[in-house]
N, C-alpha and C positions, 0 to 999 in steps of 0.2 A: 592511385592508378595513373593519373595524370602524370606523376614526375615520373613514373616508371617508365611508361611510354615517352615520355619528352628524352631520359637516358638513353631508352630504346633507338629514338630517330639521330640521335649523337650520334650513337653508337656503329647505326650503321653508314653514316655522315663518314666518319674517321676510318672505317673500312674501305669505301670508295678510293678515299683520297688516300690511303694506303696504297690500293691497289696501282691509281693511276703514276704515284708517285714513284713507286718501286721498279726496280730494272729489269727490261725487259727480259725475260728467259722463257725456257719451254716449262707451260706444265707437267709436274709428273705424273707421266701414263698410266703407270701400273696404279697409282690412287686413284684416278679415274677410273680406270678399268673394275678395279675393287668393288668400290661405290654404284654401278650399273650391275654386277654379278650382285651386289646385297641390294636391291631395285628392283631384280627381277627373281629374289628366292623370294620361297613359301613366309607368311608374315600371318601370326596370331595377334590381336590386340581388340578390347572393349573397352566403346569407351561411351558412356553414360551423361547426355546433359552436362559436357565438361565446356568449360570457357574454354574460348581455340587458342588461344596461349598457351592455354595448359596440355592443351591437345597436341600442339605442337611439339612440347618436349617429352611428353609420352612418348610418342612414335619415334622422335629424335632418340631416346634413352633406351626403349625395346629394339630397337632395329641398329643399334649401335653407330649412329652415322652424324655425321656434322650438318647441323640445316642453320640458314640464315633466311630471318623472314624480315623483309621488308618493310619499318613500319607505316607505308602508306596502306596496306593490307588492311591494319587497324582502322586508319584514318577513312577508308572508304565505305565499310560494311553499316550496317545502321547500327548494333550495337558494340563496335570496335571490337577489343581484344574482349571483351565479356560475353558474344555473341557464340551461344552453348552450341554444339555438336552431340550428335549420337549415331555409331554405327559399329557393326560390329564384322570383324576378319578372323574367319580359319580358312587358314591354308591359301590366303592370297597372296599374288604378287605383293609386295608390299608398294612399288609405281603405283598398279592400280590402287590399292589403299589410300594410297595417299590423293589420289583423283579422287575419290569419292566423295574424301573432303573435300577437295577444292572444288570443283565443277559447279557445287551449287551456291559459290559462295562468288563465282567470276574470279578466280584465283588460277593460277598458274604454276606450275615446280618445271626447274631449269638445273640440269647441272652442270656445275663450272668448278672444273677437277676435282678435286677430294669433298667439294662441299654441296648439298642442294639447297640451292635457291628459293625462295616462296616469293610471286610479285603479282599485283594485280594483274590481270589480262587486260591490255590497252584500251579497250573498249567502255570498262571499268574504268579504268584509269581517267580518260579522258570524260568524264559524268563530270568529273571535277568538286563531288561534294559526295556527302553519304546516300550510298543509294540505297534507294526503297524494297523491299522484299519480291514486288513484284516485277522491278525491271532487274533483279537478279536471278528472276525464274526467267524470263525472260530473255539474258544473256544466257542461260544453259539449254535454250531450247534453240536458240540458235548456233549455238556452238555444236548441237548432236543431231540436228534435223536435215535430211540431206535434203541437195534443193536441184529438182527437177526442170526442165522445159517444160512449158505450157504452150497449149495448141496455138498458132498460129504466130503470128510475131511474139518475140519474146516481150513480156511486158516484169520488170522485176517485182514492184510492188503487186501482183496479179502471183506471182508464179511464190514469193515469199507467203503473201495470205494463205495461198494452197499448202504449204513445204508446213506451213505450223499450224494449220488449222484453224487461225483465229482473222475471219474476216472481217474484224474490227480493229486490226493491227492497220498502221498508217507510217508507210515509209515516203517521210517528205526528201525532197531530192534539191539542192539550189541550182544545181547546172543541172538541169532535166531534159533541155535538147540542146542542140547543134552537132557540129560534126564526132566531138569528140563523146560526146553520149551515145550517138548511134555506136561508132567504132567501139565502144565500151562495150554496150552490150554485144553485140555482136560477136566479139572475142571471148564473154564469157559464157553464149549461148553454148561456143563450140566446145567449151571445158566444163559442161554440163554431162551427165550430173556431178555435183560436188559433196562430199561426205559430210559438208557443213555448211549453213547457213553464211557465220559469221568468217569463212574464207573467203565465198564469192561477194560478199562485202569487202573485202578486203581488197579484193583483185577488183572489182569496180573502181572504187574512191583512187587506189592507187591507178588505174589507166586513167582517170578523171581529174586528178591534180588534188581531190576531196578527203576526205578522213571520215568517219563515222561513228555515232553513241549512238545508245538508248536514253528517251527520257519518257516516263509514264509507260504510254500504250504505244509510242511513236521512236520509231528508226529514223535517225536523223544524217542526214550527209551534206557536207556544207564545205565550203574551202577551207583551209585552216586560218587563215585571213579571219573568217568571219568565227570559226570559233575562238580565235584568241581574243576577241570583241567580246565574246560571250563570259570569259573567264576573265577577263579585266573587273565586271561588274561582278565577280566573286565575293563576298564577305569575308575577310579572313580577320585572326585575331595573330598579331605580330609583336612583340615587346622586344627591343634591341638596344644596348643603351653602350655608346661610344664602344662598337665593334668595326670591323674591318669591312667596307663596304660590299669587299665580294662574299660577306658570308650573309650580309642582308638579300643580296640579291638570289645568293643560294637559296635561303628559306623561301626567298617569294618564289623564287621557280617551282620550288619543293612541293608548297603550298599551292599553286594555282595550274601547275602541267605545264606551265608557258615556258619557251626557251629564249632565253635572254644573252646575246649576245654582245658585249662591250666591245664597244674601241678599243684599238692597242694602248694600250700608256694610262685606260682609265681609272684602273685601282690603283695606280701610283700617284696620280692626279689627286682624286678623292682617296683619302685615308679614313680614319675614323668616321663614323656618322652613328645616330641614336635614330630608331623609329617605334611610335608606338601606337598599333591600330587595332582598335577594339571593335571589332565587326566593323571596320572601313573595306571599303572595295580594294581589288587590287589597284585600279586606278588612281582612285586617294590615295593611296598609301605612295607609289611613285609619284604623284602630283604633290605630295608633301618633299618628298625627297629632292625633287626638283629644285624648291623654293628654298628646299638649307641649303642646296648645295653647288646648282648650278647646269644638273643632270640635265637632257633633254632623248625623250624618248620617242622612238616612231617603230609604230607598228609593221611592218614587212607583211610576206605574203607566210612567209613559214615561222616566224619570231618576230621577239621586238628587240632592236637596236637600242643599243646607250652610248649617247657621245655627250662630251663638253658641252656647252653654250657654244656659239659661233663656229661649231664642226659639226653642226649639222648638215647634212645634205638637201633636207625638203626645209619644212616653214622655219623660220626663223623661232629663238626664243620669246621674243614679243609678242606671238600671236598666240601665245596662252594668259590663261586667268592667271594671273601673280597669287603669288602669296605672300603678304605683306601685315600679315602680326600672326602672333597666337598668345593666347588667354588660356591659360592653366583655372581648370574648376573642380574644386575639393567634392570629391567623393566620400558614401560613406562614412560622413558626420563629419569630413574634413581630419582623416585618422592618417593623414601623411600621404593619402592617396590621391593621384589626379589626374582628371581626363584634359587632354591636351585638345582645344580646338583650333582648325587653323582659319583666317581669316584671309579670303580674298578680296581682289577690288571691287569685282562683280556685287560684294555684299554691301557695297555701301553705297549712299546716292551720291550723283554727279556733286552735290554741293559737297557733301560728305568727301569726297574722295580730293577736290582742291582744296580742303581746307588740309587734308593729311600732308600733300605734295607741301601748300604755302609752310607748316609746320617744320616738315621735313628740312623743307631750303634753309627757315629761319634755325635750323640746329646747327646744320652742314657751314652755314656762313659764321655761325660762335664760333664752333673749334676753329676753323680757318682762324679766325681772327688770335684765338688763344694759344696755336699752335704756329702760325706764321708770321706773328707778331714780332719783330727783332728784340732781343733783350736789351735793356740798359748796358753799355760798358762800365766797367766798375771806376771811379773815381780815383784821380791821380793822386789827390790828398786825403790823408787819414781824414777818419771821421772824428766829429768833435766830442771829447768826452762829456757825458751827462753829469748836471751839476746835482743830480736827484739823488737820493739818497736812503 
């Protein structure tokens, strides 16, 4: 199941870069058009405790249509692609049908010409790990709950409690006054009421400069600043071995939500690189990359930046923890397998770390000497033949 799904995120990897690669033209209409006319006829199908993989190509095979499902879909849900379904269709739209399925699962359908789409709904998306059963009831109730004014000043956490009924729900806010909070609310009191919960989340966080998840029982809004801090200290597991650095950096995006933006010229710069992190953060995992290669990264207010050493624009490369060895340690009885740890200066004591530097110099000054050494000129007169025998 694991490789399948690893094909699966290729797969839909090498359809992007299809897409963005290829010339631009118009879609053809009439296969759109098609595809919304079989969306919106009558649709029979049962489907029984079926894994949503399988579910998926049901409906794709009965309703005769093309669907591409995103393998983050997998990667979000708590039991991925094995995470069973049951409901049953006569005589539905088959759109709706196919919301039935998604809706409870924080899923989305999109169509993009002849094809439909399946992708996390952003909210999902941005959880950044698999989420729990109850904050994906939780994403469906705010996605269908429409959200009222509440008497007297709009208050949103007050007026959301009310809109879902649960007055144990806690929407923490990070910008929760000044001007542009007030102005916030204020514009979305006047676009009240909203057919959904998670739009006027939406339309807040966006007058607010913020973005918004679910985590547990808590609606969370915060800058994107601060949630890409939160997705740095992500666990990811990463294995790359002398690939091409923008497709390292592809996975880490892929894997942690985060948008990473490179300097011009920096995958021609940096070529090949290996990374391998076994439940390392995202931040380790760049904080190793750094140290093979030279990388230096700073977080922004909407992504993180990648540039050279010495084109940085903020702190210099000096004022990070170096990484300065790594110790390969045999796994699993030592069966060819090994976990890579890496070694900072921080980890070792002040005595510890001059005796590395005195070592270092005394290397650096050998070769110097065995390398900048002038050769002997070769001798004007033959050499003496040996009387040995």
């Amino acid at each position: 199941m694991v490789a399948e799904l690893f094909m699966k995120r290729i797969a839909w990897s090498l359809l992007l870069l299809a897409l963005l690669a290829a010339p631009v033209r118009a879609a053809d209409p009439a296969a759109e058009i098609q595809l919304q006319r079989t969306l919106d006829a009558p649709f029979d199908l049962a489907l029984d405790k079926v894994e949503l993989a399988e579910a998926f190509k049901a409906i794709a095979a009965k309703a005769k249509i093309a669907m591409q499902v995103d393998p983050a879909c997998y990667d979000l849900l708590p039991y991925g692609a094995t995470t069973r379904v049951s409901a049953t269709f006569r005589q539905s739209k088959l759109r709706e049908a196919i919301e039935e399925v998604l809706l409870p699962l924080g899923l989305e359908q999109h169509v993009a010409g002849s094809t439909l789409m399946i992708r996390p709904s952003k909210p999902l998306a941005r959880t950044g790990r698999r989420a729990q059963w109850a904050e994906l009831e939780l994403l469906r109730v705010l996605r269908t709950t429409e959200l009222t004014a509440n008497e007297g000043d709009f208050d949103l956490t007050k007026a959301i409690s009310a809109a879902t009924e649960r007055p144990q729900l806690l929407v923490e806010i990070e910008r929760n006054a000044g001007p542009a909070h007030a102005a916030a609310l204020d514009q979305l009191k006047k676009q009240l009421p909203v057919s959904g919960i998670a739009r006027a989340l939406d339309t807040y966080a966006s007058l607010t400069n913020q973005t918004w998840f679910v985590e547990n029982n808590t609606i969370r809004i915060m800058t994107v600043r601060k949630w890409i801090e939160r997705q740095m200290a992500r666990p990811i597991d990463l294995k790359l071995t002398n690939v091409p650095l923008e497709r390292v950096v592809t996975d880490l995006s892929y894997s942690s939500g985060i948008r990473f933006v490179p300097e011009p010229g920096l995958y021609q710069s940096i070529r090949n690189v290996s990374v391998n992190s076994n439940n390392g953060t995202v931040l380790q995992t760049l904080e190793a990359l750094s140290g093979a290669t030279g990388l230096v990264f700073e977080t922004r207010d909407d992504s993180v930046l990648l540039v050279m050493a010495g084109r940085t624009p903020t702190a210099p490369a000096t004022s990070r923890d170096t990484i300065i060895g790594r110790i390969a340690v045999p796994v699993n009885g030592g069966a060819g397998t090994t976990l890579d740890i890496f070694v900072r200066e921080s980890d070792l004591s002040p005595e510890m770390n001059e005796l590395r530097k005195k070592k270092v110099a005394e290397a650096i000054e050998h070769l110097q000497k065995q390398w900048l050494t002038p050769t002997s000129q070769p001798s004007s007169q033959p050499a003496a033949a040996s009387n040995e025998k």
